[in-house]
C-alpha positions as CSV (number, residue, x, y, z in Angstrom):
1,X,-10.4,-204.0,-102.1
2,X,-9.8,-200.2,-101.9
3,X,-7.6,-200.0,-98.2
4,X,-4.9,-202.7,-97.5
5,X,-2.6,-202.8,-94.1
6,X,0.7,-204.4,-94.5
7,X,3.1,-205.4,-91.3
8,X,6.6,-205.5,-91.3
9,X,9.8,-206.0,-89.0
10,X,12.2,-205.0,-91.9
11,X,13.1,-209.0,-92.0
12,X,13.5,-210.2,-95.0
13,X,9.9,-212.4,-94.7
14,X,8.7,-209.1,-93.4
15,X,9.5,-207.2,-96.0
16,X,8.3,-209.9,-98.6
17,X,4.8,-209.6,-97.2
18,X,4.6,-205.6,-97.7
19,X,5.9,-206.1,-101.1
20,X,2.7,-208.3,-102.2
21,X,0.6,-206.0,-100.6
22,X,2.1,-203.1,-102.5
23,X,1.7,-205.8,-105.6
24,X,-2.1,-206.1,-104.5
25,X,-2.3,-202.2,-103.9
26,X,-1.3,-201.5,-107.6
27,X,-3.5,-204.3,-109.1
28,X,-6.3,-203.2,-107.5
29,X,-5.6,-199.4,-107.2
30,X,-6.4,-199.5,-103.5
31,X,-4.6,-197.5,-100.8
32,X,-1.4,-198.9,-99.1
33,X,-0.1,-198.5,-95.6
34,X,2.8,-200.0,-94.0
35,X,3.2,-200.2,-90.6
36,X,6.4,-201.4,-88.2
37,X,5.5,-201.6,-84.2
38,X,8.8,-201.1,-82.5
39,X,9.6,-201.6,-78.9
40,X,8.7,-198.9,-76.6
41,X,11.0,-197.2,-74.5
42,X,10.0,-199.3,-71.4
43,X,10.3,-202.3,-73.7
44,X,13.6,-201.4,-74.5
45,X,14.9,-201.1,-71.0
46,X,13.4,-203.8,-69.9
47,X,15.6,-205.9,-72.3
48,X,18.6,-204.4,-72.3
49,X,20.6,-203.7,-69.4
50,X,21.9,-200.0,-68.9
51,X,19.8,-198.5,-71.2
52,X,20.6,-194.9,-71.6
53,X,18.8,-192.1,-73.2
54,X,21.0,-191.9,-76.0
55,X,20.3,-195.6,-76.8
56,X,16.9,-194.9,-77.2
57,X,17.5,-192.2,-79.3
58,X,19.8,-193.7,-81.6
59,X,17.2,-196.5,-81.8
60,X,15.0,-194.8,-83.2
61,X,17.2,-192.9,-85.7
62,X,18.3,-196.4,-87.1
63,X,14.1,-197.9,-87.0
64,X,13.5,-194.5,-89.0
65,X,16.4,-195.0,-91.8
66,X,15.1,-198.7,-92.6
67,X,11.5,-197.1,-92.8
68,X,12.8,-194.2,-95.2
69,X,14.5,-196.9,-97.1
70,X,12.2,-199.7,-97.1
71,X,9.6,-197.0,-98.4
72,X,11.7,-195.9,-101.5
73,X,11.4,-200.0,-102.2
74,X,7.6,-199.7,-102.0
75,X,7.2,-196.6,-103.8
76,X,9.4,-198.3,-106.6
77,X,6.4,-201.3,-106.5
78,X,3.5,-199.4,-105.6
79,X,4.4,-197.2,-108.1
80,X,3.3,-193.9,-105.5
81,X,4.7,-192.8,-102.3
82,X,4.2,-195.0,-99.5
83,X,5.4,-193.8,-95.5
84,X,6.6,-196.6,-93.3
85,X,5.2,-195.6,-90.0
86,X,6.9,-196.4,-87.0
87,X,4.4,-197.1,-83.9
88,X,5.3,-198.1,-80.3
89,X,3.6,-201.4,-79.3
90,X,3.4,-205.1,-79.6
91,X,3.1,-205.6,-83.7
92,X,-0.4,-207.7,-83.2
93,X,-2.2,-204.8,-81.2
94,X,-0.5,-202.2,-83.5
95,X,-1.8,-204.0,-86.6
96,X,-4.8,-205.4,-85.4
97,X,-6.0,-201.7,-83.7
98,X,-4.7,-199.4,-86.7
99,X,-6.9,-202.4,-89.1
100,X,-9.8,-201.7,-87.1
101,X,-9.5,-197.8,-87.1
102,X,-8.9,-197.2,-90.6
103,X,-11.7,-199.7,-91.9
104,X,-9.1,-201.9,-93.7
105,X,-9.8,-204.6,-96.3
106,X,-7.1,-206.7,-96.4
107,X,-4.2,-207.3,-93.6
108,X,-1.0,-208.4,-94.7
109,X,1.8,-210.2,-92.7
110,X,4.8,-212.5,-93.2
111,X,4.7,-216.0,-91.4
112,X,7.6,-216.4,-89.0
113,X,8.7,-219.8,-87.9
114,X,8.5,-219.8,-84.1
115,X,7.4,-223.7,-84.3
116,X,4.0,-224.5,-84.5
117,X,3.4,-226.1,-80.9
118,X,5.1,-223.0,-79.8
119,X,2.5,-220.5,-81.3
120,X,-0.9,-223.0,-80.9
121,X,-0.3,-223.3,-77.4
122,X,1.3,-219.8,-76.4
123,X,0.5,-217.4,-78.8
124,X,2.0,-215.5,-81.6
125,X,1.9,-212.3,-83.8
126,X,0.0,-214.9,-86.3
127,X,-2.0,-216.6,-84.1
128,X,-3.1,-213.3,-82.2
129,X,-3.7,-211.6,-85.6
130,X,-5.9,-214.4,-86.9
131,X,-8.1,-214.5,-83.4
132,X,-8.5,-211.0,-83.8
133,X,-8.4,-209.2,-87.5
134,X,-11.7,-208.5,-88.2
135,X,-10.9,-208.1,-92.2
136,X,-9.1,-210.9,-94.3
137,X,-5.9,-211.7,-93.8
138,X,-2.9,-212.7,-96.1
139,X,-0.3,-215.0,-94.4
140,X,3.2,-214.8,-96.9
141,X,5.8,-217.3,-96.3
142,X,7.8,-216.8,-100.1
143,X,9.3,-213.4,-101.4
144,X,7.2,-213.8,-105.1
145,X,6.9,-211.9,-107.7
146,X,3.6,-210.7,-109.9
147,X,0.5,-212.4,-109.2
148,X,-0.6,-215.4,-108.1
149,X,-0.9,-217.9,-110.4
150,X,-2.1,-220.8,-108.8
151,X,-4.4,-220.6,-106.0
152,X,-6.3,-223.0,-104.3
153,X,-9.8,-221.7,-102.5
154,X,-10.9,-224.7,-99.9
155,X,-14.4,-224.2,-98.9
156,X,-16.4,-226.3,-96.2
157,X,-19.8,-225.4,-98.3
158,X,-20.4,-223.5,-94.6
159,X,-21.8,-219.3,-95.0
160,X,-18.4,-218.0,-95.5
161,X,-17.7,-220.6,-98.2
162,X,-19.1,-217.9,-100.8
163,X,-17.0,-215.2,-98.9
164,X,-13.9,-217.7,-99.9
165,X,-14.8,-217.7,-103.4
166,X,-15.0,-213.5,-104.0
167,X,-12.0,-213.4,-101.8
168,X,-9.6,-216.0,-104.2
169,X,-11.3,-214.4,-107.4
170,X,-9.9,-210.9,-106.5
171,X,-6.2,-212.5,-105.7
172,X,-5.5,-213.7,-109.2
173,X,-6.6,-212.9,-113.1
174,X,-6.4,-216.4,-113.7
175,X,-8.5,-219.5,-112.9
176,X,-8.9,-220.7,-109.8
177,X,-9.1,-224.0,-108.1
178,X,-12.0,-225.0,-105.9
179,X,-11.4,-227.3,-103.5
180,X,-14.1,-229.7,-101.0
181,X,-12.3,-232.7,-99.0
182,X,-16.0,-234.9,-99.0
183,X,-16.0,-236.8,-95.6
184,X,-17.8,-239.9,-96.4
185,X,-20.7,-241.1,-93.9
186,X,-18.9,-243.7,-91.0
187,X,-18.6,-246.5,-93.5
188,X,-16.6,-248.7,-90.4
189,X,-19.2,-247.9,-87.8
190,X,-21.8,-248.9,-90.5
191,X,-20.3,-252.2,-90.9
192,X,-20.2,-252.6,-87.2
193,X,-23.8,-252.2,-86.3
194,X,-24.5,-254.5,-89.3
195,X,-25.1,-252.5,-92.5
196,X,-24.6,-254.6,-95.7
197,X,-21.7,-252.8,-97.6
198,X,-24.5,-252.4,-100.8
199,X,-26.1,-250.1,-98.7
200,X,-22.9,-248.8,-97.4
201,X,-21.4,-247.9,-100.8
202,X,-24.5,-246.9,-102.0
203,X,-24.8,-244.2,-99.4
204,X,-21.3,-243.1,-99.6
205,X,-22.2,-242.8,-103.3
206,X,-25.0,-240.6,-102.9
207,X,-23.2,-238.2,-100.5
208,X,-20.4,-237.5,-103.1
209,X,-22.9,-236.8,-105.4
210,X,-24.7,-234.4,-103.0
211,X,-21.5,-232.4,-102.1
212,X,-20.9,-232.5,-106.0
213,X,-24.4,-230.7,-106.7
214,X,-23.8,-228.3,-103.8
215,X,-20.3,-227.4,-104.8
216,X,-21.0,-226.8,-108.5
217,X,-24.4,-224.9,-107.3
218,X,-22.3,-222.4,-105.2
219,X,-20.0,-221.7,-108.0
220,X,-23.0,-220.9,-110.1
221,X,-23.7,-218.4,-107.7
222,X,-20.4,-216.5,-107.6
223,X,-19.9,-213.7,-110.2
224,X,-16.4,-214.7,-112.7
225,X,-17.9,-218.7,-112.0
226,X,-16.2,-219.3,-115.5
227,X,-12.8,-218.6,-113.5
228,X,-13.4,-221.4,-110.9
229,X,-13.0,-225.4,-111.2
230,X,-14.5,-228.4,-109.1
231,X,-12.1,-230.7,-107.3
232,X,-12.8,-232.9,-104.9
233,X,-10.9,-234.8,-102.5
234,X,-11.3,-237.6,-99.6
235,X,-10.6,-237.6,-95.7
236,X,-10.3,-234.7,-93.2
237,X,-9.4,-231.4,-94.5
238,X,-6.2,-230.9,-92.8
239,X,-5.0,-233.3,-95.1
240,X,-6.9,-234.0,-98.2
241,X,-6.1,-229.5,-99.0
242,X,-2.5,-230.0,-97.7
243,X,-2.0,-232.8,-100.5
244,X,-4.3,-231.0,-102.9
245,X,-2.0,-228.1,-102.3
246,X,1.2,-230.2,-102.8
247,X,-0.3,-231.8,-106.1
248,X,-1.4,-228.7,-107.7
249,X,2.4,-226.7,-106.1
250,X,-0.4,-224.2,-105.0
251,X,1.1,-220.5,-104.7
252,X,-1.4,-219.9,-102.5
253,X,-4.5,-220.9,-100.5
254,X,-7.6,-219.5,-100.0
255,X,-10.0,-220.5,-97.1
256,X,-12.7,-219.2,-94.3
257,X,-12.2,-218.6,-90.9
258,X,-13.2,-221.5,-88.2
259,X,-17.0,-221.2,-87.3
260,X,-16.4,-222.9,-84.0
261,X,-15.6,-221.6,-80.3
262,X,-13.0,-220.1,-79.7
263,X,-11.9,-222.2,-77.0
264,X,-11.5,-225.4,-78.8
265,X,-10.1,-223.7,-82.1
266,X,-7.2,-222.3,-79.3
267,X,-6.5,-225.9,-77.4
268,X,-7.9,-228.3,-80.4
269,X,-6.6,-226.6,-83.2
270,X,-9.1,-225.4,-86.2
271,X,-8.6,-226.2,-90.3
272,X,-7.1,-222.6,-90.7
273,X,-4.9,-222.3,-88.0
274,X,-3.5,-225.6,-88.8
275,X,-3.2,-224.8,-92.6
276,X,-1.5,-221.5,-91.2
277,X,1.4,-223.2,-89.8
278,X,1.7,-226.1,-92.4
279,X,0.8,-225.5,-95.8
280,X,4.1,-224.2,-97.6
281,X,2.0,-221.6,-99.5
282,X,1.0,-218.5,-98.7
283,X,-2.6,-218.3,-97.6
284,X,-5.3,-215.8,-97.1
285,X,-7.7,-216.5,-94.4
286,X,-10.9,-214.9,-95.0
């Protein structure tokens, strides 16, 4: 991780999130920019009535202080000077294009309660940021302090599951847990075409023991496998991590991006974007 991108409206959540990227910045010893999209003067009149030209200007007087001053705080974590720049735009498009343009590794945003429904069916700086970032990206929803300590990596054993792993081993010094929810073969529709429930448990039996051989065979695979620890859980993800999260008071979550379309992940919902919204974490989605 040598380049990481944080966002921030100078709201306290906002300013939480570029704080654990300056964290990350200094643990790594990777490069840190901080970014703030502010309204542009059309923006600005289209909002507010009467807007005159010494509005504007004293507008963006007041957006510059709170950059010079928010920049002091991330100097003081970063522990080297770091410029809050101030770009006209819409914050996803400003994040998402200056990402993409400066070959980021990491994109770093605070979650903002707009209501879940509200943001799955209309949009969203999250939402938008998560269709488009093309580099991982950290969701924060708690001002913390040092490193994580407890993180939770939830693979789907699919091709970014190993992504998932090198991802939550570079987040924390510590150990990590690895999370599967096993989705047992349709025991009830089993039962209904007329298969005995030896054969039923039996089969169910050998599937957890599959996903167990191809969960602990990944791990082997994964420089720092001594960091990481099996769990497994039962039922669909959305759940079984959310619980495992709760259980385990997970300080954040680790997990890959959707592998569907993107048509049903943006009227269906996906794992992720779903885990976005409720997990009470923070949560990187790789």
């Amino acid at each position: 991780m040598k380049r990481i991108l944080a966002a921030t409206d100078f709201s306290e959540l906002g300013n939480a999130a570029a704080l654990r990227a300056a964290q990350l910045a200094l643990q790594h010893g990777a490069e840190l920019r901080c970014l703030h999209a502010a309204p542009s003067e059309v923006a600005l009149r289209s909002i507010f009535a009467d807007v005159t030209d010494s509005f504007v200007d004293d507008f963006r007087v007041a957006t510059r202080k709170q950059a010079d001053s928010f920049g002091h705080t991330l100097h003081g974590v970063r522990g080297q000077p770091v410029a809050v720049e101030c770009l006209d735009g819409s914050p996803h498009r400003v994040m998402l294009e200056a990402a993409e343009d400066w070959g980021a590794d990491l994109l770093v945003a605070g979650a903002h309660g707009q209501g879940a429904l509200e943001q799955l069916f209309l949009g969203g700086t999250i939402s938008k940021m998560m269709a488009g970032a093309e580099c991982p990206l950290l969701i924060v929803r708690k001002a913390q302090q040092g490193a994580y300590g407890n993180v939770l990596a939830a693979i789907d054993l699919q091709a970014r599951s190993k992504d998932v792993l090198l991802a939550a081993l570079s987040m924390t010094p510590g150990k990590i847990e690895v999370f599967h929810a096993i989705q047992p073969p349709l025991q009830q529709r089993m039962r209904m075409y007329g298969v005995s429930d030896d054969i039923v448990s039996r089969m169910t039996s050998q599937h957890r023991e599959h996903v167990a051989a191809v969960v602990k065979n990944l791990i082997a695979s994964v420089p720092g496998a001594d960091r990481l620890i099996p769990r497994t859980g039962e039922g669909h993800p959305n759940s079984a991590i959310l619980e495992a999260l709760g259980a385990r008071r997970a300080d954040l979550l680790v997990i890959g991006k959707h592998g569907g379309r993107r048509f049903a992940e943006r009227v269906m919902g996906s794992v992720p974007k779903f885990l976005a919204y409720n997990a009470s974490c923070d949560i990187l989605i790789v």
